[in-house]
C-alpha positions as CSV (number, residue, x, y, z in Angstrom):
1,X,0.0,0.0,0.0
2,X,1.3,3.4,-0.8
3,X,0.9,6.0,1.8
4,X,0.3,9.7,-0.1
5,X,2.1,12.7,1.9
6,X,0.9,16.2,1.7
7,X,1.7,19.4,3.8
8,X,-1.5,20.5,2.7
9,X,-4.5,20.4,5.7
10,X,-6.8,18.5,3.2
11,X,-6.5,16.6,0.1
12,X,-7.4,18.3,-3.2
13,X,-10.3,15.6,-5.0
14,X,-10.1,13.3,-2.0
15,X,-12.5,13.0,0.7
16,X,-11.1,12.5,4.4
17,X,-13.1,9.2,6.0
18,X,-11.1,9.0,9.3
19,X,-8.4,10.7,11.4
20,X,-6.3,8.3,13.0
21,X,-3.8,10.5,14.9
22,X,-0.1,11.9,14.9
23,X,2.5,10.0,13.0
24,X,6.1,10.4,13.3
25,X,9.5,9.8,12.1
26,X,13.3,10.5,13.2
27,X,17.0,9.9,12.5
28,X,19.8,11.1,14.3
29,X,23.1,11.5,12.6
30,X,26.1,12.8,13.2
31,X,29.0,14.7,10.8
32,X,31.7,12.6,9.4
33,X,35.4,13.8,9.9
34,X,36.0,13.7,6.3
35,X,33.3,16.1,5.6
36,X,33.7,18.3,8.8
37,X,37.5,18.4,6.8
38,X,35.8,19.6,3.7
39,X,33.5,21.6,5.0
40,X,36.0,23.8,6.7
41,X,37.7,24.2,3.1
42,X,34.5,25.3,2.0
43,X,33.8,27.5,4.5
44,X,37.3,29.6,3.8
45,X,36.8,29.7,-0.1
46,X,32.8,29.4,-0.2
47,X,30.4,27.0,-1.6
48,X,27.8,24.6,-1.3
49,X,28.5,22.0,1.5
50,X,27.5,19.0,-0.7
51,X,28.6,16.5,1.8
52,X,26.1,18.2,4.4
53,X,23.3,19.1,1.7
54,X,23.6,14.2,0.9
55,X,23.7,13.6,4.3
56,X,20.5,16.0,5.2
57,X,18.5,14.9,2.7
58,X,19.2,11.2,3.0
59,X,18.2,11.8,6.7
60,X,15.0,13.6,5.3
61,X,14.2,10.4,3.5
62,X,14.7,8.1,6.1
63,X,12.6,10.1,8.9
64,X,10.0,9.8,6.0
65,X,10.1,6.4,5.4
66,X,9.5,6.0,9.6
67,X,6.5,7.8,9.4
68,X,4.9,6.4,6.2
69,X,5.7,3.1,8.1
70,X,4.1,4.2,11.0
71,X,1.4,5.8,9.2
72,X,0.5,2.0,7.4
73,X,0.9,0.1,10.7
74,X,-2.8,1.9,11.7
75,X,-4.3,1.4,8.4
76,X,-3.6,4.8,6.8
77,X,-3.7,5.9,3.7
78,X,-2.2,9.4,3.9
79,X,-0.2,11.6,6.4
80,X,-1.7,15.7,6.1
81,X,0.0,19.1,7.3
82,X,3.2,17.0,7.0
83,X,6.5,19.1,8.5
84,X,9.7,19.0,9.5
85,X,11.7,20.0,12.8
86,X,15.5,19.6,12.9
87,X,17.3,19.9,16.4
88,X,21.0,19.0,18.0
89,X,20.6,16.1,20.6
90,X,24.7,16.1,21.1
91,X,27.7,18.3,19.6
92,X,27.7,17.4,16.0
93,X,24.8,15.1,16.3
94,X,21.5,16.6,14.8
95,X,18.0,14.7,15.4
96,X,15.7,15.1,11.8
97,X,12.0,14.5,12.8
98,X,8.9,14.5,10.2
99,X,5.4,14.7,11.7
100,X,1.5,14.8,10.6
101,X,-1.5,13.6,10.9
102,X,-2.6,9.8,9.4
103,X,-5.7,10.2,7.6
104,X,-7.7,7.2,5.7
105,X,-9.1,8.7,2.2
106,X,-11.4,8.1,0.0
């Protein structure tokens, strides 16, 4: 089954049959050495911090997946007002965390 996600409060053509409560997902990861090494370069002659920018958004995906997992294991079939929160549990550690609300659809 395939979970839709939408940051939106409702679903545009679909009909909402039951609210089934918050849904969440997380990751925690931490900076490698080689890219805090990087980083630093990139820092003294500018740029994007592509090693930072991969490891964000594979951390994005995974906190994701959590949820949409969560979201099936109570018969969902969507997750609205979907966001994001991003917060440092330890130095160099940062805790990526995806919320909403399941919703079975028509």
């Amino acid at each position: 089954m395939s979970v839709l996600i939408s940051n939106l409060e409702l679903l545009p053509d679909r009909k909402i049959i039951k609210q089934l409560g918050l849904v969440q997902g997380s990751t925690v990861r931490s900076k490698h050495v080689g890219r805090d090494i990087m980083a630093g370069l990139k820092n003294v002659f500018g740029g994007e911090l592509k090693g930072y920018t991969e490891l964000l958004e594979d951390s994005r995906a995974e906190a994701l997946r959590r949820m949409q997992a969560q979201a099936e294991a109570i018969g969902a079939n969507a997750v609205i007002n979907v966001r994001f929160s991003t917060s440092s549990v330890a130095q160099g550690a940062s805790e990526i965390f995806v919320y909403g609300t399941a919703v079975l659809v028509e």
